[in-house]
BANUGU-722347 format. One line per field, with one value per residue: residue number from 1; x, y, z of N, C-alpha, C, CB in turn; residue in three letters. Coordinates in steps of 0.2 Angstrom, whole numbers, plus 2048, in hexadecimal, padded with zeros to 3 digits. Glycine has a CB too. Layout:
BEGIN
drenza NUM_...
n_east X_...
n_north Y_...
n_up Z_...
ca_east X_...
ca_north Y_...
ca_up Z_...
c_east X_...
c_north Y_...
c_up Z_...
cb_east X_...
cb_north Y_...
cb_up Z_...
marba ALA_...
END
This chain:
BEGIN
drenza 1_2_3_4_5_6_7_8_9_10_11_12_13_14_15_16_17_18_19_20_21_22_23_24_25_26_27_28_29_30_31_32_33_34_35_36_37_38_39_40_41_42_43_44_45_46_47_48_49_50_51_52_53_54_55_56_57
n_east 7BA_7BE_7C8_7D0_7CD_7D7_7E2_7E4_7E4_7F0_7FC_7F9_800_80C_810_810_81A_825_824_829_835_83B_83D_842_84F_853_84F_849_845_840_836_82D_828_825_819_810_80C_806_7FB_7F4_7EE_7E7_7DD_7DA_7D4_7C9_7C1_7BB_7B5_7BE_7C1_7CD_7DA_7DF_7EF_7FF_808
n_north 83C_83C_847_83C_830_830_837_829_81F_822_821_814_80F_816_80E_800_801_805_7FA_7EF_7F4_7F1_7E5_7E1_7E5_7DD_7E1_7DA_7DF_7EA_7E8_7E1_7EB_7F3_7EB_7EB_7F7_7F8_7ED_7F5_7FF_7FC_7F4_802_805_7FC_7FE_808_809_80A_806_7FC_7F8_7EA_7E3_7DF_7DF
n_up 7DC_7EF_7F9_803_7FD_7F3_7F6_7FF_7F6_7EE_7F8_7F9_7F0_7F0_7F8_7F4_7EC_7F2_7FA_7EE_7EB_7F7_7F8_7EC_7F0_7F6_807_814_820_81E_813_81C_823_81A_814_81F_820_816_817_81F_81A_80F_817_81C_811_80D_81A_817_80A_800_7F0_7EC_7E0_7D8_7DB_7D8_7E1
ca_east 7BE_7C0_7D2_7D2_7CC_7DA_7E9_7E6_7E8_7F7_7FD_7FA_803_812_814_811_81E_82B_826_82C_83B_840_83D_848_854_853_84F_843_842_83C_832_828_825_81E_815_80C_80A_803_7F5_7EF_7ED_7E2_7D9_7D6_7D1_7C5_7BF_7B9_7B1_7C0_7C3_7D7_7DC_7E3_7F5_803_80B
ca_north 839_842_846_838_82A_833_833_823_81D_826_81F_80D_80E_817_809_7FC_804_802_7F3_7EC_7F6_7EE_7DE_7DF_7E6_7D8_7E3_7D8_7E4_7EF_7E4_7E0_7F3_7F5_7E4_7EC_7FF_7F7_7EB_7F9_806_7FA_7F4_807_808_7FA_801_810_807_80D_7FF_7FD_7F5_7E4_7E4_7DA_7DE
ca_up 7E1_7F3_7FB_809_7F8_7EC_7FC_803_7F1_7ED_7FE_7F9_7E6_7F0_7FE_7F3_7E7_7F7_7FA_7EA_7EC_7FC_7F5_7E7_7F1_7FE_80B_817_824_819_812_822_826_815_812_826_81F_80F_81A_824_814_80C_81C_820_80A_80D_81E_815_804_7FA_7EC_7E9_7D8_7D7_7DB_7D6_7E7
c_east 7C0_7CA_7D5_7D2_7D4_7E3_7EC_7E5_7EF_7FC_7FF_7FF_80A_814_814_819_824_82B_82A_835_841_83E_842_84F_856_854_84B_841_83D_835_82C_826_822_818_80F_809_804_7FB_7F1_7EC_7E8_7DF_7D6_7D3_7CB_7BF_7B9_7B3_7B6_7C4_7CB_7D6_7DF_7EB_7FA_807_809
c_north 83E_841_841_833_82A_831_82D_81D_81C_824_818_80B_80E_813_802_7FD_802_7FD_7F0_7EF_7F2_7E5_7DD_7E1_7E1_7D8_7DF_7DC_7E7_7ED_7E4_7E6_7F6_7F3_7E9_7F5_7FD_7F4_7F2_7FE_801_7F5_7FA_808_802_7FC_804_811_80A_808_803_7F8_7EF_7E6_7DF_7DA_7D8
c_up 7E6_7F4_7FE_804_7F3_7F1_7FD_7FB_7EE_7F3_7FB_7F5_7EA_7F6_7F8_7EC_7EC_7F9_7F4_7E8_7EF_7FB_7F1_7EA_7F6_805_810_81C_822_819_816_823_81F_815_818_821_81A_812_81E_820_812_80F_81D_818_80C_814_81C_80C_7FE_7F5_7EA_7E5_7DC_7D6_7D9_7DD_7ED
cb_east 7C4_7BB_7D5_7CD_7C4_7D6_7E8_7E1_7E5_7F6_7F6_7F5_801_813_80D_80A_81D_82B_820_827_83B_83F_837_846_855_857_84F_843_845_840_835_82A_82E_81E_81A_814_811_808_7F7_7F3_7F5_7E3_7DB_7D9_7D5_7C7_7C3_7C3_7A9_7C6_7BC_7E0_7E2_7E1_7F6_806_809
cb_north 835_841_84B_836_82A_83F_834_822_81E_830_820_80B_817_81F_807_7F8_80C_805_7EF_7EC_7FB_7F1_7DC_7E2_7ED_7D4_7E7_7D1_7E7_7EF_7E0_7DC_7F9_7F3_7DA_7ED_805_7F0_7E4_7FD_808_7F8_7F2_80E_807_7F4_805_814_80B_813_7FD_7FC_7FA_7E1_7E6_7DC_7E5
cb_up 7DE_7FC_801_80F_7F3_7E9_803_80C_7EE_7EC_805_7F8_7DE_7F0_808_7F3_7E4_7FD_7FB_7E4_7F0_805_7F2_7E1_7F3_7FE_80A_819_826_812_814_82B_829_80F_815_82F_81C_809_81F_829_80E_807_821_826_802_80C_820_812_805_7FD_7E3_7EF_7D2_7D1_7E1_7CF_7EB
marba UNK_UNK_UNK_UNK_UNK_UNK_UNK_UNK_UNK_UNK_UNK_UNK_UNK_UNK_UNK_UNK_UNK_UNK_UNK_UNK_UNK_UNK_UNK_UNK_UNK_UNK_UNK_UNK_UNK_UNK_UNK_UNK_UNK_UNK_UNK_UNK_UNK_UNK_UNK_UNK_UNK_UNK_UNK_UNK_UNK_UNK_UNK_UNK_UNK_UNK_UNK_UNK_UNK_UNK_UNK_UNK_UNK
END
């Protein structure tokens, strides 16, 4: 696995980890500014041919 496939995994794990933070804290701002960080991270992993896992997020 290169640096950009290995990052922008460790990228995804650690937004969707905040998401479920600010969910359970019933933050929705929050929320939305993850939920957004989270779609773009695995739009630019599918971009790129980088398979992300099945999320429960």
């Amino acid at each position: 696995m290169d640096a950009f496939t290995a990052g922008l995994l460790q990228r995804i794990r650690a937004t969707e980890s905040d998401l479920t933070r600010a969910r359970d804290e019933g933050d929705e701002f929050l929320v939305e500014v993850e939920q957004g960080e989270l779609d773009d991270l695995r739009r630019l992993a599918a971009e790129h041919g980088v398979e992300v896992g099945a999320s429960s997020v």
